[in-house]
N, C-alpha and C positions, 0 to 999 in steps of 0.2 A: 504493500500500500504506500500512497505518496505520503511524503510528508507534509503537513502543513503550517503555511505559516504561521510566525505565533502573532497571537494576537492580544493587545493590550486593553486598558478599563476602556468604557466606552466614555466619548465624546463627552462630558456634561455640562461645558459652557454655554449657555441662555443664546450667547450671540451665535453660536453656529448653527445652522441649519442646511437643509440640501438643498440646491437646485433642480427643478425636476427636470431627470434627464432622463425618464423610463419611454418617453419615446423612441428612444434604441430600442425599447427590447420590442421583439416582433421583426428586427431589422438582422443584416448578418451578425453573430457572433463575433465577440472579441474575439482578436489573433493577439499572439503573445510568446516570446520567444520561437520556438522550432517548429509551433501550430501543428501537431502531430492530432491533435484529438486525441491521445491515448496517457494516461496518467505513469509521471515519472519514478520509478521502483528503485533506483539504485540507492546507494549512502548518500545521505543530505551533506551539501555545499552549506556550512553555519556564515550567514552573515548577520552582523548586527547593524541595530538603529537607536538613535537617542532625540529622546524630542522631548519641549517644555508645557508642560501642560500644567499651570498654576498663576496665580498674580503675576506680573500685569499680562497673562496671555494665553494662548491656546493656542502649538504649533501642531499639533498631531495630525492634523491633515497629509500633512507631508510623508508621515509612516505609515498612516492609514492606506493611502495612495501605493506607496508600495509594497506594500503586504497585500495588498488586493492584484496588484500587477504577477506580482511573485505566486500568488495562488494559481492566478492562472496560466505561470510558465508552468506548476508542478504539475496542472492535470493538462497538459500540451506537451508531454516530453518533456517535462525539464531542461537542464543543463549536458546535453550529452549521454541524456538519461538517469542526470541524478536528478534530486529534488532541492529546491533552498530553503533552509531551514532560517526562519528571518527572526531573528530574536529581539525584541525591543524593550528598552529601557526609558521612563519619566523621570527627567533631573530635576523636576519641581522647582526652577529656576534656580538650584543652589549647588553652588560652587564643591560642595563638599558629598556631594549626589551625583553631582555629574562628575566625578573624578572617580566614584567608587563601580559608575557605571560602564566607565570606559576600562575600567581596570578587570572588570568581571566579565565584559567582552570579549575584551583581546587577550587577556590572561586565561581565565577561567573556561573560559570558552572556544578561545582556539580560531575564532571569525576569521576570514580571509581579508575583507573589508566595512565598510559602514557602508550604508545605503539610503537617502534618504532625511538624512538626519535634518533637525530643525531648534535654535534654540537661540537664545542671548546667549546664556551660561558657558554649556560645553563645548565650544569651540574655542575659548579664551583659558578656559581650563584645561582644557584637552589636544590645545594644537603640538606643543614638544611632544607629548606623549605617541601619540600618532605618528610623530618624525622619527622620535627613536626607535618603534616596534615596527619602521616600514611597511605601515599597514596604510591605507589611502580612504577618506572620507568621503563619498559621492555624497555632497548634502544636496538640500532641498528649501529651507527654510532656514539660511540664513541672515544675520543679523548683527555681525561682529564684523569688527577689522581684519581679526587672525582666519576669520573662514576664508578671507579673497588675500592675504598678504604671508601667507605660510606656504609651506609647500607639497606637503599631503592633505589639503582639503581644497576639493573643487565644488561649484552648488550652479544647480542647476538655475536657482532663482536670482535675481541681482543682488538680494540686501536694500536695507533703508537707502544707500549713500547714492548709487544710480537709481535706483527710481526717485529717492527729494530732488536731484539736480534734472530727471526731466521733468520732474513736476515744476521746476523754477523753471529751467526754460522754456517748457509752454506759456509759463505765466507772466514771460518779460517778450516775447517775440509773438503771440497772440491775444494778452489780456491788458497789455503795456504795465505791468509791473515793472517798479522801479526800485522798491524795497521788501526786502521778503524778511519775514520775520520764521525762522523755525523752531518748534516746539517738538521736544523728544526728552525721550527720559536721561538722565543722568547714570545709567549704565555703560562702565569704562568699556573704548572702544567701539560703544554704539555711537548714542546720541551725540557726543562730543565730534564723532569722527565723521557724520553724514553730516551734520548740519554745518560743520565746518566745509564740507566739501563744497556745500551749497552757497556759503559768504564767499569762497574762493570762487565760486563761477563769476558770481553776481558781480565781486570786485574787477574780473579779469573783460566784463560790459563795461565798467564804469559806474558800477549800480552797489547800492548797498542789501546790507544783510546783517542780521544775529542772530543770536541760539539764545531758548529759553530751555533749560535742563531741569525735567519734575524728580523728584525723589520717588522713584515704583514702590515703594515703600509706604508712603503717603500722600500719594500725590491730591492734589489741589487746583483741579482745575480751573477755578477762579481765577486762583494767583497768578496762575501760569497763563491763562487768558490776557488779566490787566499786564502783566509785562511785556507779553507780546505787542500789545497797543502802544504802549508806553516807549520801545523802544522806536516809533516816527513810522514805522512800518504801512504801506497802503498794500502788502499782499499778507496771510497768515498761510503759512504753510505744516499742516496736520502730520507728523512725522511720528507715530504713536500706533501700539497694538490700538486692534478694531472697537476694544471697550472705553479703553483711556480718550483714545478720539472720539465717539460719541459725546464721552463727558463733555469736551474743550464744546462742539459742537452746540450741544444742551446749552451751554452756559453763554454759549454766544447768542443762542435763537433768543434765551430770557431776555436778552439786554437789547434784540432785533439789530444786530450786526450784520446779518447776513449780507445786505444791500452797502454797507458802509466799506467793507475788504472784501479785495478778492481771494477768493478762498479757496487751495489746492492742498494736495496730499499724496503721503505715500502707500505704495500698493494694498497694506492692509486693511485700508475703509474698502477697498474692493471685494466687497462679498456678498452674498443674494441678502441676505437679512438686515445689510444697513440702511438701506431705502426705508423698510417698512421703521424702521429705529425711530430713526430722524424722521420721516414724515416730507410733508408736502412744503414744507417753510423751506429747506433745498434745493428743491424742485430747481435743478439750471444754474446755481450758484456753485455748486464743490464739485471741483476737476480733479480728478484720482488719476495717477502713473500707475498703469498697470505694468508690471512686470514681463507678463507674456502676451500672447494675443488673447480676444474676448472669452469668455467661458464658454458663448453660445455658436462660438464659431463652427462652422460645416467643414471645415479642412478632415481627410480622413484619420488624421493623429487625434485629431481632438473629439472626434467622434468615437475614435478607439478608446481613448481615453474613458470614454463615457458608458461604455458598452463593455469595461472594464469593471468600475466601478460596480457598475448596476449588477453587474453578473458574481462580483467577489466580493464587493466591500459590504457594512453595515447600513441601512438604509438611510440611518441618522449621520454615517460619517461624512462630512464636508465634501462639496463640488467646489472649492475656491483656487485660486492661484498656487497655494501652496500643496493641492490635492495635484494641481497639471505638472509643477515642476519634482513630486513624488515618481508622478510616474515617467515623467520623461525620465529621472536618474536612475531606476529600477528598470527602464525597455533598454537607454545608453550602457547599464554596467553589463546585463544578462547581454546583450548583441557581442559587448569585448570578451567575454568568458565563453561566448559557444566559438568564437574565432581560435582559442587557445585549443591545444590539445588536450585532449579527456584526461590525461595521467596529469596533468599540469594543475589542476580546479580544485587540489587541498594545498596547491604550493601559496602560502600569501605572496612571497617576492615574486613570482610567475604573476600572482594575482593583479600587484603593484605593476607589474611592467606593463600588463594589458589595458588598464586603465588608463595609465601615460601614453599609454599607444592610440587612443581615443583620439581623433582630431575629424573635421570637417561632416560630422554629423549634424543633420536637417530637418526640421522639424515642422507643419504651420503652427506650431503650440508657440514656438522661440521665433524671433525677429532675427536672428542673427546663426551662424553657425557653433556648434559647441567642440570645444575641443577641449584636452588637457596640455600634457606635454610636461618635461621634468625642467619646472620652470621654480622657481620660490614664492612665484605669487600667483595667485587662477583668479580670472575674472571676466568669463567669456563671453556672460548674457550683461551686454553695456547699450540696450536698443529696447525701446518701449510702445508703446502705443496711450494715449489719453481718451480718457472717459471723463462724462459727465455726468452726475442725477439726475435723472428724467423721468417722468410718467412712472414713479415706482421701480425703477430699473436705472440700466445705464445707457450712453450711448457714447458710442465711439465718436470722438472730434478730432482725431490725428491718428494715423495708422503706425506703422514700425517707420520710426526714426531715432536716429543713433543722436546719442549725448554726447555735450561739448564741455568744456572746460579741462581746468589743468590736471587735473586728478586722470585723465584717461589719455594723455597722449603717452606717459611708458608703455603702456598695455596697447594703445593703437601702433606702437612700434614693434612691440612683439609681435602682434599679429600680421604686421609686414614683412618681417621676416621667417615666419611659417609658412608664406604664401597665402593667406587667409584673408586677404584683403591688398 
């Protein structure tokens, strides 16, 4: 019998909810790895996942995603006829959870790789350790410096730092934004580090910017609203898990802001349930950077995606961004492993080389192409698309365009000399 993925507590954040996407079913079956139709018997491939699921957030979509992708390599052939055996670990955003879960991974467990992974925490905790076990992180749900500036973690998602600075550039070159105020939490390496990115774009127009940093601990929406104003700012730019943003949002509707700044954000107000949150007083004021392309796109990746989901995951687990870049790093890692040879899929260093071997993979889920490569820093999804709230939903007002500023010309150079552009 196949082995199956494992699978973690269910979902219980208020703001997450599905997208209905059971109009797949009745439509062709997911394909998924070797598409055998026949369920994979040999010894399970162990790979692990670490995602945060506690104050201020909820990334589990990202594992959820691939534990549902993974289910349905097992019963499609598996990996050359083994199965993946997907182990997943909750750091509950804390530093000393997410060290003991990487440790029981790679140690105790023997994983080849990560898969998937989503978090503030463990990738700041977790990046040396990963360099010294030669073990490589396909995340998913990124949000730190050390996921895109290390050299065994690549993520299929941008991170806050590329999506706020296309959300500022939509907002200075279509909405005439001249000052952007961003609001992110004070977790080292995040907020500091994205919304910095974003004063640096805005400086290198001519244009100003600052960073208001909340304590996740207590954050205060209020406060961190009136400093936003306070610093002269005519844009607010939402740079905050999908709850914390609500709050800043709430607290703007009270005071009827909405009409007074222009109002944009990062990928995470992107998800089916914020519309109904926030309500009709939005309606055409908040521009969200989406990460990948729409959720409701017909491209046949994202409809795989979809017909993935419905056929493996929990009905309650997430359809959001970080559910699309799950699965794209779970179909990207399983494509490099069936390329390897069968005796090779318990070696990690075989595992590592194959992963680096990843380059010019295509997606309509991704704007851009993804690759790795044995570089010390991975940052390949740097191209977005903008939405706006509308009618209850969203709609697309800019398709896949690549981000500018200073932050992305070493990385647009490395991709010149991979041939990748």
């Amino acid at each position: 019998m196949p082995v199956p993925s494992s699978r973690h507590e269910v979902n219980s954040n208020p703001r997450s909810k599905v997208i209905d996407c059971r109009a797949a079913r009745g439509a062709a079956g997911p394909s998924c790895g070797a598409a055998t139709g026949s369920p994979a018997t040999g010894a399970p491939i162990k790979v692990g996942g670490i995602h945060g699921n506690a104050a201020p957030g909820d990334f589990s979509s990202a594992t959820d995603a691939a534990a549902a992708y993974f289910d349905c390599v097992n019963a499609n052939g598996g990996i050359h006829g083994r199965p993946v055996e997907y182990l997943v670990e909750n750091d509950q955003w804390n530093p000393e959870l997410a060290a003991q879960a990487a440790a029981k991974l790679i140690g105790d467990e023997g994983v080849v790789a990560l898969v998937g992974n989503g978090s503030f925490v463990e990738m700041s905790v977790n990046a040396n350790r990963y360099a010294e076990a030669g073990v490589m992180a396909m995340a998913a749900a990124c949000a730190v410096s050390e996921c895109f500036e290390t050299p065994n973690i690549v993520s299929t998602n941008q991170g806050p730092l590329p999506s706020s600075v296309g959300a500022a550039m939509y907002a200075v070159e279509e909405l005439g934004a001249t000052s952007v105020a961003c609001i992110a939490t004070a977790i080292p390496s995040s907020g500091n580090w994205s919304c910095g990115a974003v004063e640096d774009y805005m400086a290198s127009k001519g244009l100003s910017g600052s960073s208001v940093l909340m304590n996740p601990s207590a954050p205060d929406a209020n406060s961190s609203l009136l400093e936003a104003m306070a610093s002269g700012a005519d844009t607010i730019l939402v740079n905050l898990p999908a709850g914390l943003g609500i709050a800043i949002l709430g607290a703007a509707e009270e005071q009827d802001l909405g009409s007074a700044y222009t109002w944009i954000s990062s990928t995470p107000l992107y998800d089916a349930s914020v519309p109904g949150a926030l309500g009709s007083y939005w309606d055409g004021k908040l521009y969200v950077s989406a990460e990948l392309t729409p959720l409701d796109g017909e491209g046949p990746d994202n409809l795989n995606w979809k017909a993935v989901m419905d056929a493996f995951a929990e009905d309650d687990d997430p359809r959001d961004t970080f559910s699309q870049a799950g699965y794209l790093a779970a179909r990207y890692f399983t494509e490099a492993l069936l390329e390897m040879p069968a005796d090779a899929l318990g070696d990690r260093a075989a595992v590592t080389q194959a992963v680096r071997a990843i380059s010019g993979k295509t997606s309509d889920i991704a704007c851009g192409p993804f690759y790795v490569g044995d570089a010390d820093r991975h940052m390949p999804n740097h191209a977005g698309v903008m939405v706006v709230l509308k009618d209850g939903g969203f709609e697309t007002v800019r398709d896949c365009f690549e981000y500018e500023g200073p932050y992305f010309a070493p990385i647009l150079e490395t991709e010149a000399a991979l041939g990748l552009r």
